[in-house]
Each structure stands twice: as structure tokens, then as C-alpha cells.
Kinemage of the C-alpha trace (Angstrom):
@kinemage 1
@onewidth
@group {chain A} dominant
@subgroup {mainchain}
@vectorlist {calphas} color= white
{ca unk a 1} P 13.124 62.472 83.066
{ca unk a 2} L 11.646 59.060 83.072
{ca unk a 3} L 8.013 58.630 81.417
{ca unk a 4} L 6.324 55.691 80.053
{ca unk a 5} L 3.758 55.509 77.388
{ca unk a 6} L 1.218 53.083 76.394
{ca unk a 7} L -2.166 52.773 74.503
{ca unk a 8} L -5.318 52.017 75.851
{ca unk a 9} L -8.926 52.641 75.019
{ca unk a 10} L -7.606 54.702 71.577
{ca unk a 11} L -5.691 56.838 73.877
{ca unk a 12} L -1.488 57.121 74.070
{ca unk a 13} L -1.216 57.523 77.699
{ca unk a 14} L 2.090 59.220 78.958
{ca unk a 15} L 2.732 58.087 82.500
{ca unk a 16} L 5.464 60.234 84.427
{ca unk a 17} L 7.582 58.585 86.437
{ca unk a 18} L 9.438 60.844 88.073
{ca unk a 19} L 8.490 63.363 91.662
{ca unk a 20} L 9.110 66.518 90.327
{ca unk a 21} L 8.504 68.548 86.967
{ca unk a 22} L 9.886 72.111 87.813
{ca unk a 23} L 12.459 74.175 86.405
{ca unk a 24} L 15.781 71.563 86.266
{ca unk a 25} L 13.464 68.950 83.791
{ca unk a 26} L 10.672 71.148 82.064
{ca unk a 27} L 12.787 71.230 79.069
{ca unk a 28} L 13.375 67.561 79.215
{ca unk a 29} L 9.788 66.769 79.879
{ca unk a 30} L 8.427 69.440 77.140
{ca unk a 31} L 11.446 66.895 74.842
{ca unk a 32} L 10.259 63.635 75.928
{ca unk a 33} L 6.451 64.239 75.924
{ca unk a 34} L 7.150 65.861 72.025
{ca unk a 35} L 9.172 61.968 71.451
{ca unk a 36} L 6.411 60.423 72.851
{ca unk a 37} L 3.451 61.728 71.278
{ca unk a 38} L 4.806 62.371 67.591
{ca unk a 39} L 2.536 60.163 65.843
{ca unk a 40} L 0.116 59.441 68.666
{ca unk a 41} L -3.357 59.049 68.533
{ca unk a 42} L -5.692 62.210 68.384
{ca unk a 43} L -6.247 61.751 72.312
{ca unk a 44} L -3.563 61.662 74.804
{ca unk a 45} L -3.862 61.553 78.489
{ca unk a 46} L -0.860 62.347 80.637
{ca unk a 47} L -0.632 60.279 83.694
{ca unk a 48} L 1.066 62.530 86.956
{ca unk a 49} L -0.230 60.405 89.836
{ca unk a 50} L 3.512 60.257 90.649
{ca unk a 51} L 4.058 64.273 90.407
{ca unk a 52} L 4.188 65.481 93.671
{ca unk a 53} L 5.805 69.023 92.808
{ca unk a 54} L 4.985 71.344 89.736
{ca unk a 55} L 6.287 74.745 89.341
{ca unk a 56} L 5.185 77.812 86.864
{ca unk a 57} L 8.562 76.207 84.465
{ca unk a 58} L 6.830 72.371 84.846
{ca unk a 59} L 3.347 74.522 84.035
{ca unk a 60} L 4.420 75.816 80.805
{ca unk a 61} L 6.259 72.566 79.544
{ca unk a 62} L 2.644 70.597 80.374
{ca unk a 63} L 0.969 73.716 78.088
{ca unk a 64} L 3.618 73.924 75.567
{ca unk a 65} L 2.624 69.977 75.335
{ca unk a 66} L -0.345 70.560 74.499
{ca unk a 67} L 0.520 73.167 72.480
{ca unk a 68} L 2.567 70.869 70.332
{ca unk a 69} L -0.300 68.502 69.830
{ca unk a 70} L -2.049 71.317 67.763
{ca unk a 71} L -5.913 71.549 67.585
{ca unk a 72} L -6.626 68.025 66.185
{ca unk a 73} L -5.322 65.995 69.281
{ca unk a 74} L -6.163 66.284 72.629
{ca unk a 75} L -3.930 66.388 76.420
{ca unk a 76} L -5.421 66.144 79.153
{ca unk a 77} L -4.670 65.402 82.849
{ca unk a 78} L -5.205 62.249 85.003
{ca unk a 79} L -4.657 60.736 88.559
{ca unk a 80} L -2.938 64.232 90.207
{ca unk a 81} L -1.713 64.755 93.720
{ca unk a 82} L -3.975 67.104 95.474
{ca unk a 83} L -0.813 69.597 95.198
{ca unk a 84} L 0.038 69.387 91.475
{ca unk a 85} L -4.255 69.963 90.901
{ca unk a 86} L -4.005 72.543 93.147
{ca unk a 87} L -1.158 74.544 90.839
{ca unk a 88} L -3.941 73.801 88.115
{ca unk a 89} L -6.848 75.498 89.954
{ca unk a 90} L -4.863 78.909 91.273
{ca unk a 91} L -3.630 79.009 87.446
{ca unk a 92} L -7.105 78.901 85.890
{ca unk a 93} L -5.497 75.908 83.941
{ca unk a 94} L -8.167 73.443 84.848
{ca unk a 95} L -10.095 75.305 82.424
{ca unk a 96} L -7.768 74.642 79.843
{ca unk a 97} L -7.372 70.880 80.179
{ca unk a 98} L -9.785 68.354 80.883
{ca unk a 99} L -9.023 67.217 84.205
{ca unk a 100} L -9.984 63.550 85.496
{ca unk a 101} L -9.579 61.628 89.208
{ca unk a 102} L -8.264 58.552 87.349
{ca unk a 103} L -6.890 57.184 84.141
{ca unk a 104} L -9.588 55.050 84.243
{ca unk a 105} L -11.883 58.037 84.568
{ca unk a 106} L -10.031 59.461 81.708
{ca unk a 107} L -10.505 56.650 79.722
{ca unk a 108} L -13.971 56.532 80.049
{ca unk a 109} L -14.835 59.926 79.237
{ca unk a 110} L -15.511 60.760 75.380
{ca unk a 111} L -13.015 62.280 73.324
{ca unk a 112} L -14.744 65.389 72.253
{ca unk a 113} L -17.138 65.863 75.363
């Protein structure tokens, strides 16, 4: 699983790197993405403009993400393919997580809005 990371704006932003986040790497992502944002900032956005594919095992590893974060940070979503946002819509999940078109969108938006 490769991901990136870098700050910007007061944000840790998690860029994944790789096509796919389904059953074979949802562990690994759920892994990296707890490495990643350990002692992050209280806002991350994670980055899947490269994501092409996300199954119901890539779902949970995204909400157990989050879930890791706890209720004094923040994940949410950035720069999706029109497939990946569409297993976010049928799932309800875009009313979980703060969904944006961009990172730059993202960026701009405030923290607690």
C-alpha cells in the first residue's frame, strides 16, 4: 500500500497512491493511515483521486480510520473517482464524512463547518 502524506493549510493530507483499496490491502491501508496520522493535526483529509476501486472491506478500513482519529480530529474525503463516490452515496457514508471535489476544495472549507 503506497500513501503519501503532507501538511498543508493545518491539515495532514494522506494521498493514496495506489488503484485499489478492497479486501487484499484494507488491513494495510487501515495500518498505514493509523502510521500516518498518529500525531497529526486535528484535521486530516484523505486524498483518493487515484482510487479507482473500493469495496465494502476498503469501506470499513476508510471508517475504522476515522474511527481511530476519535472525536477530536477530523477525516474526510477529497478528489474521488465518480466510482469510489458512488460506493459512498449507495452506503449512506457521504453523510458520515465530509465529502469535497478537490483537495483544494477541502482545504478551503472550515474545520468545524
Amino acid at each position: 500500500m503506497h500513501m503519501t502524506a503532507s501538511e498543508a493549510e493545518g491539515a495532514l493530507v494522506v494521498t493514496v497512491m495506489d488503484r485499489r483499496i478492497d479486501a487484499a490491502v484494507a488491513v494495510r491501508f487501515k495500518d498505514k493511515m493509523q502510521e500516518m496520522t498518529g500525531q497529526s493535526q486535528e484535521r486530516v483529509i484523505l486524498d483518493l483521486g487515484q482510487v479507482e476501486f473500493l469495496d465494502s472491506s476498503g469501506l470499513g478500513a476508510v471508517v475504522g480510520a476515522m474511527k481511530h482519529l476519535g472525536r477530536s480530529r477530523r477525516l474526510d474525503l477529497a478528489n474521488m473517482t465518480p466510482t469510489v463516490e458512488k460506493v459512498f452515496r449507495i452506503t449512506r457514508m457521504d453523510r458520515v464524512f465530509r465529502i469535497f471535489p478537490s483537495i483544494e476544495d477541502a482545504l478551503e472549507a472550515a474545520v468545524d463547518a
